[in-house]
Residue frames as a rotation matrix with the C-alpha (Angstrom) as fourth column:
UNK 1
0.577 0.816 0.000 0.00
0.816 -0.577 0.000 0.00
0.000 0.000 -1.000 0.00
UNK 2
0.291 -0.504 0.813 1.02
0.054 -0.840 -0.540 3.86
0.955 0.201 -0.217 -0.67
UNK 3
0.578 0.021 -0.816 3.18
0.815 -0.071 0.576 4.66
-0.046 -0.997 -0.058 2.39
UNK 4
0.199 -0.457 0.867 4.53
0.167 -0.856 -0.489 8.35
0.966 0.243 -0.094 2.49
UNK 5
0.386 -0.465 -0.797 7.02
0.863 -0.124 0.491 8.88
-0.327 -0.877 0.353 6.03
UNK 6
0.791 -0.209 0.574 7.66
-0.226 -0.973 -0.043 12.77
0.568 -0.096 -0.817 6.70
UNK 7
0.386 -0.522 -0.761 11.03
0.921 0.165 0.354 13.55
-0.059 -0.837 0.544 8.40
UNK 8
-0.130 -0.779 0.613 13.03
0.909 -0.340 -0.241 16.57
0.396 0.526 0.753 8.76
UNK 9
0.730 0.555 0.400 10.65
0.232 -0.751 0.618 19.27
0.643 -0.358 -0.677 11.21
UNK 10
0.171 -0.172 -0.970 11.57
0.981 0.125 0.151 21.20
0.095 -0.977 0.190 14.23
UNK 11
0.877 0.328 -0.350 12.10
0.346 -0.938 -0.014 24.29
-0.333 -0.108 -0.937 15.99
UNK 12
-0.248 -0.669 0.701 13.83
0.803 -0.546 -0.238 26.89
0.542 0.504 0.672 13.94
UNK 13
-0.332 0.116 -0.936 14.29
0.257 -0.944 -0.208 30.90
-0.908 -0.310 0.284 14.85
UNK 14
0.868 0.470 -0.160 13.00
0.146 -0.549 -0.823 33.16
-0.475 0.691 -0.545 12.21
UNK 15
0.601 -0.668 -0.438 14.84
-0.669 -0.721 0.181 33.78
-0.437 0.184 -0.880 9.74
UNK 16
-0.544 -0.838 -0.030 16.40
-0.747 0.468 0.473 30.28
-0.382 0.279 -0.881 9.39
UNK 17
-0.284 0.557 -0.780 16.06
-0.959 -0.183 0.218 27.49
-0.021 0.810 0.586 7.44
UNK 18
0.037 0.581 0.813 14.39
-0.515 0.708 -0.483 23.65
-0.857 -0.401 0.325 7.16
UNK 19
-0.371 0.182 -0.911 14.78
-0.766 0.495 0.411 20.91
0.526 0.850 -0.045 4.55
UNK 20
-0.254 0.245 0.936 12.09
-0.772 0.531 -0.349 18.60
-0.582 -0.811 0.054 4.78
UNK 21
-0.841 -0.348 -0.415 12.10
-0.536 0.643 0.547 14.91
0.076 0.682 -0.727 3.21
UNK 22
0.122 0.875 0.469 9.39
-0.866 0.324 -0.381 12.38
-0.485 -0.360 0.797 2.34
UNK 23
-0.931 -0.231 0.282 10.30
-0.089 0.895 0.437 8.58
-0.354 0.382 -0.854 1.73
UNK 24
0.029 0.826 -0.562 7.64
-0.972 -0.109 -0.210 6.74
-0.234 0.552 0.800 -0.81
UNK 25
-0.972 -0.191 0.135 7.16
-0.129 0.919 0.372 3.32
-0.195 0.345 -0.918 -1.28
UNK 26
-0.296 0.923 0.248 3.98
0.167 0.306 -0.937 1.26
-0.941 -0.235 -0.245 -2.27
UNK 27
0.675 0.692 0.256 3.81
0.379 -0.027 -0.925 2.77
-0.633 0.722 -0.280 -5.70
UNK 28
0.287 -0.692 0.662 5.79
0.941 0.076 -0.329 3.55
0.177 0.718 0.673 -9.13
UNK 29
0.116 -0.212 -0.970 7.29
0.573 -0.784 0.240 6.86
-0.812 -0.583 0.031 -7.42
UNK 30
-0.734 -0.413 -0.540 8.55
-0.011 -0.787 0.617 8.19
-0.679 0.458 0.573 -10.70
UNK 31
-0.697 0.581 0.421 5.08
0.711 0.479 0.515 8.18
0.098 0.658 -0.747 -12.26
UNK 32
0.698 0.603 -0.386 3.25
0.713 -0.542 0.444 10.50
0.058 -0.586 -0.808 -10.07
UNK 33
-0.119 -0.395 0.911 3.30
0.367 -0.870 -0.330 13.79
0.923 0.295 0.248 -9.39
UNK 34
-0.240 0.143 -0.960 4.00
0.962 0.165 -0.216 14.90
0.127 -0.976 -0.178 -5.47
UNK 35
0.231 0.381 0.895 3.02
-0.212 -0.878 0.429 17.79
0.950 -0.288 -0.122 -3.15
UNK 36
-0.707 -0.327 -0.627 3.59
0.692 -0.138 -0.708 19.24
0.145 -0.935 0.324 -0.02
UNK 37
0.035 0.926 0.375 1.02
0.310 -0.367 0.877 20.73
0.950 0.086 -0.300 2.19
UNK 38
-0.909 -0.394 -0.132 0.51
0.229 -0.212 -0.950 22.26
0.347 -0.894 0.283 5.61
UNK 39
0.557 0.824 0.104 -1.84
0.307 -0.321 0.896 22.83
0.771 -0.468 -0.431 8.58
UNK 40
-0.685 -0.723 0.089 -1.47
0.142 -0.252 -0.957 25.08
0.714 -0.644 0.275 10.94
UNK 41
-0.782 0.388 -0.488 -3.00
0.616 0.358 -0.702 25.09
-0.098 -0.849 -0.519 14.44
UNK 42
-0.049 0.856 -0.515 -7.10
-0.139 -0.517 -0.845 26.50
-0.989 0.030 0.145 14.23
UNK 43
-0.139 0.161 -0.977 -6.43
-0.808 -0.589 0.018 26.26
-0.573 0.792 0.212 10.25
UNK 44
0.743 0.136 0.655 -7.14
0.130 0.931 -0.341 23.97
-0.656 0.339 0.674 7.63
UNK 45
0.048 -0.922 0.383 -4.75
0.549 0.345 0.762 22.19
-0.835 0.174 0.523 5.59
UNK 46
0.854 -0.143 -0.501 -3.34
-0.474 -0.612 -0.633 24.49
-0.216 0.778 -0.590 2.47
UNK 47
0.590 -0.675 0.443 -1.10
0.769 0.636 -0.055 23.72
-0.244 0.373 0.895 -0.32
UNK 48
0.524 -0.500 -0.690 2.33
0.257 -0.679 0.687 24.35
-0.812 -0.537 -0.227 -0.71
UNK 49
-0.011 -0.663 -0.749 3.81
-0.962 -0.196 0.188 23.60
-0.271 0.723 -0.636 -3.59
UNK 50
0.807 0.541 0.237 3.53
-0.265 0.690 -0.673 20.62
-0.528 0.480 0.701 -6.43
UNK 51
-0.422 -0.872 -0.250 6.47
-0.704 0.141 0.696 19.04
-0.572 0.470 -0.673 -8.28
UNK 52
0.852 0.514 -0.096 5.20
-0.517 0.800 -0.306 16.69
-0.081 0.310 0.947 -11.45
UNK 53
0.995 0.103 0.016 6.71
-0.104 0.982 0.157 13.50
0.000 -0.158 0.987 -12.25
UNK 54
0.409 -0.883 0.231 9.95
0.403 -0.053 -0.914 14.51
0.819 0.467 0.334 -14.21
UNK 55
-0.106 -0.216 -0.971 10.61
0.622 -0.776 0.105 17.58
-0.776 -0.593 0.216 -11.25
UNK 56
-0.406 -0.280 0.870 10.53
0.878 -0.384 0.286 19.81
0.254 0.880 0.402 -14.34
UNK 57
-0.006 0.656 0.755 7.56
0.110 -0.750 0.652 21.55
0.994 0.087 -0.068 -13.49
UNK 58
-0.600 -0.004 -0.800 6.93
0.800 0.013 -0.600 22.96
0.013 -1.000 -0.005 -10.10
UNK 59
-0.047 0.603 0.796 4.44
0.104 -0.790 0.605 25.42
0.993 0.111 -0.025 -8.42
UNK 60
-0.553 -0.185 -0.813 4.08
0.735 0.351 -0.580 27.01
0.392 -0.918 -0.058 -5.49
UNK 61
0.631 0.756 -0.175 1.58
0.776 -0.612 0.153 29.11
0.008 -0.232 -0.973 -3.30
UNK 62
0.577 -0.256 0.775 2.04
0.128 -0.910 -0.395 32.61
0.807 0.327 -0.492 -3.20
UNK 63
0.779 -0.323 0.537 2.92
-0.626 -0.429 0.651 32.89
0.020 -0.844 -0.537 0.71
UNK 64
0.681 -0.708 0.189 5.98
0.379 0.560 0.737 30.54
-0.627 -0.430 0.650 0.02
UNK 65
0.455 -0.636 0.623 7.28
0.890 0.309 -0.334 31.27
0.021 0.707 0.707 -3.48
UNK 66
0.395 -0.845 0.361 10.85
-0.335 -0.499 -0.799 32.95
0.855 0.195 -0.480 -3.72
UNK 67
0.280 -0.292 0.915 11.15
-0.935 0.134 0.328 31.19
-0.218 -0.947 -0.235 0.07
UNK 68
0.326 0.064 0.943 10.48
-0.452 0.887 0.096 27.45
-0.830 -0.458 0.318 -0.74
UNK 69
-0.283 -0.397 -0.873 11.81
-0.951 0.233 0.202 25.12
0.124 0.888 -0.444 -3.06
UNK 70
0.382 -0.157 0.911 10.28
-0.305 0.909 0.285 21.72
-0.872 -0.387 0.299 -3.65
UNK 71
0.153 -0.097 -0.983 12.25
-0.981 -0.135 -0.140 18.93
-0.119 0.986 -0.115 -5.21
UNK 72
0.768 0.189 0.612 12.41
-0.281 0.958 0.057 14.87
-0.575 -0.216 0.789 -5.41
UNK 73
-0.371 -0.929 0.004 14.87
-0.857 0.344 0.385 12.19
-0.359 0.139 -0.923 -6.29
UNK 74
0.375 0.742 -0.556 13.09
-0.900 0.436 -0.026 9.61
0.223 0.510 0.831 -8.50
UNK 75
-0.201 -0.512 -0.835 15.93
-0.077 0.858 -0.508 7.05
0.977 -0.037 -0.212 -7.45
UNK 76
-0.893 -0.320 0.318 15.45
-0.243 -0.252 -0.937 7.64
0.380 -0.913 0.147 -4.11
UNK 77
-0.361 0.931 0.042 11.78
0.472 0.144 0.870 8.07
0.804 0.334 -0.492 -4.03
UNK 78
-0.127 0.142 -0.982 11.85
0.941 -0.295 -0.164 10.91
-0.313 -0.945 -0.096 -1.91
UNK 79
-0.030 -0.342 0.939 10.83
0.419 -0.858 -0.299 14.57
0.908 0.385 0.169 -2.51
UNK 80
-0.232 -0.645 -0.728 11.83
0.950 0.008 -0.311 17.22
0.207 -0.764 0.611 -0.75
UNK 81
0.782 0.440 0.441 10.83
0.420 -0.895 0.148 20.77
0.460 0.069 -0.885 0.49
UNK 82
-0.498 -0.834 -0.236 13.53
0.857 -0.433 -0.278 23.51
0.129 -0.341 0.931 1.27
UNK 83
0.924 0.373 -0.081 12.34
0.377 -0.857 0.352 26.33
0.062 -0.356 -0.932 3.68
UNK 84
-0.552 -0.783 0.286 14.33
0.678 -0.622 -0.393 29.41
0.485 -0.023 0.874 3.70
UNK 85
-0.722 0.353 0.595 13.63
-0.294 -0.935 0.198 32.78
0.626 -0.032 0.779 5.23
UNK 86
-0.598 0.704 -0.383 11.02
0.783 0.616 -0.088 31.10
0.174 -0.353 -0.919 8.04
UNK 87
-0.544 0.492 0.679 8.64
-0.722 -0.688 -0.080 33.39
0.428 -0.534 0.730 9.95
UNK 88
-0.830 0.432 0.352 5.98
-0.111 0.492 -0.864 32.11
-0.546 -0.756 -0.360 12.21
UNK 89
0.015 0.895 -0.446 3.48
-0.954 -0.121 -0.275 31.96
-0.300 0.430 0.852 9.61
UNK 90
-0.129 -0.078 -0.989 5.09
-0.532 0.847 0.002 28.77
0.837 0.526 -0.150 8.13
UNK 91
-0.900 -0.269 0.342 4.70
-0.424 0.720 -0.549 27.24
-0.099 -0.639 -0.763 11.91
UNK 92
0.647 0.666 -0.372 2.46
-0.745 0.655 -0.123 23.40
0.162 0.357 0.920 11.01
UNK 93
-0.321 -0.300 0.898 2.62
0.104 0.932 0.348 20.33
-0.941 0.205 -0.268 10.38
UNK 94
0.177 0.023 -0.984 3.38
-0.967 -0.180 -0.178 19.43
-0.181 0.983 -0.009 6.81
UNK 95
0.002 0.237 0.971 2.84
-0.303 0.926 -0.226 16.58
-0.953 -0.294 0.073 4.85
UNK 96
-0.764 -0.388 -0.515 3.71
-0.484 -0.184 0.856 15.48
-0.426 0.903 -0.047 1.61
UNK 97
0.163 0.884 0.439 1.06
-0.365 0.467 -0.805 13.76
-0.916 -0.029 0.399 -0.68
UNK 98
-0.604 -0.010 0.797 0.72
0.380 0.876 0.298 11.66
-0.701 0.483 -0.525 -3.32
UNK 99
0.179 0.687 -0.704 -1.44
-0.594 -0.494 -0.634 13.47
-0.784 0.532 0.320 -6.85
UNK 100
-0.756 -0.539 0.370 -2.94
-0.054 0.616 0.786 11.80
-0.652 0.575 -0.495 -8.89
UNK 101
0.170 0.743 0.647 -5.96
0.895 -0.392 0.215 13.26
0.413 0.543 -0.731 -12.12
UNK 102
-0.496 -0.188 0.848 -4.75
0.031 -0.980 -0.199 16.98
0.868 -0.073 0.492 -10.11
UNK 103
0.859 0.206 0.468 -5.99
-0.489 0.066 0.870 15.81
0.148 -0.976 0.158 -6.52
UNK 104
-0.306 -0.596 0.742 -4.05
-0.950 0.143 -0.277 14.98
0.059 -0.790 -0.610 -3.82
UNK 105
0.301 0.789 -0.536 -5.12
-0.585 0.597 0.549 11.21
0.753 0.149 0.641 -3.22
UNK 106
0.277 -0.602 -0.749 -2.23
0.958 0.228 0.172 10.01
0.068 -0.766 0.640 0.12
UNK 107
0.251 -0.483 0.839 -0.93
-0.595 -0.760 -0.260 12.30
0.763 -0.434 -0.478 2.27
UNK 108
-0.443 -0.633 -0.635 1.95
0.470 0.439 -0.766 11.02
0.763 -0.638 0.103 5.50
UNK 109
0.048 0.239 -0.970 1.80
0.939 0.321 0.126 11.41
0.341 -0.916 -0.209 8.81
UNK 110
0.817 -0.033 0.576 3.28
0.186 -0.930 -0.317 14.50
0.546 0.366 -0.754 8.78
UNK 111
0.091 -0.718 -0.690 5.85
0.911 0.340 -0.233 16.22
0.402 -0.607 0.685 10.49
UNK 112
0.704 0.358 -0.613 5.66
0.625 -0.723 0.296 19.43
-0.337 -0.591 -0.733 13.05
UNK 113
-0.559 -0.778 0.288 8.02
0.700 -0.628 -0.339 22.50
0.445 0.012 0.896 11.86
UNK 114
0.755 0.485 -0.441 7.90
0.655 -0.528 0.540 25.63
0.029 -0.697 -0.716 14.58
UNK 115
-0.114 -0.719 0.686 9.38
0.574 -0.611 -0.545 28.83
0.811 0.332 0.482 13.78
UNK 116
0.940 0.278 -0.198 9.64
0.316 -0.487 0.814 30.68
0.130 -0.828 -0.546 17.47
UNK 117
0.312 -0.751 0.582 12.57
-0.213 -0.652 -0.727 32.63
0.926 0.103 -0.364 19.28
C-alpha cells in the first residue's frame, strides 16, 4: 500500500532554514506527481507547492514562493521541500502527498516545523 514517512521538522528561529524529506514506497514513485502541504493550528490544511513527475515543473503558493523550493529524487523516491527565510506563519505540520488526475489522493503522517525565538 502507498506509504509516504515525513522527516526533517523542528524548531527553527526566524529567519532560518528547514529541509524537509518524504520517503515513498507502495507505488511507481517516478510516475506521479508529489506535493507538499501544511496545517497550521485552528487552520485547515493548504497547499504548498507541487512538483510533477519529471521535477521539471513545479508550483508554489504565493505565501511561500521565492522562500520554498520543492524537489524529489526519482531514485530515491523521496521529494523534498527547502524552507528558507522562516517566519511564524510557516509554523504546522506538513505533509507530503501523493497526486494523482490533479488531486491529492495520500498524504503522510506529517511532520511538526515551529518557527519561534
Amino acid at each position: 500500500q502507498v506509504q509516504l514517512k515525513e522527516s526533517g521538522g523542528g524548531l527553527v528561529q526566524p529567519g532560518g532554514s528547514l529541509r524537509l524529506s518524504c520517503e515513498a514506497s507502495g507505488f511507481i514513485f517516478s510516475n506521479y506527481a508529489m506535493g507538499w502541504y501544511r496545517q497550521a493550528p485552528g487552520k485547515e490544511r493548504e497547499w504548498v507547492a507541487v512538483i510533477d513527475s519529471t521535477g521539471r515543473i513545479t508550483k508554489y503558493n504565493d505565501s511561500v514562493q521565492g522562500r520554498f523550493t520543492i524537489s524529489r529524487h526519482n531514485i530515491r523516491k523521496t521529494v523534498y521541500l527547502q524552507m528558507n527565510n522562516l517566519n511564524s506563519d510557516d509554523t504546522a505540520v506538513y505533509f507530503c502527498s501523493l497526486r494523482r488526475g490533479g488531486a491529492s489522493v495520500a498524504f503522510g503522517q506529517g511532520t511538526q516545523v515551529t518557527v519561534s525565538s
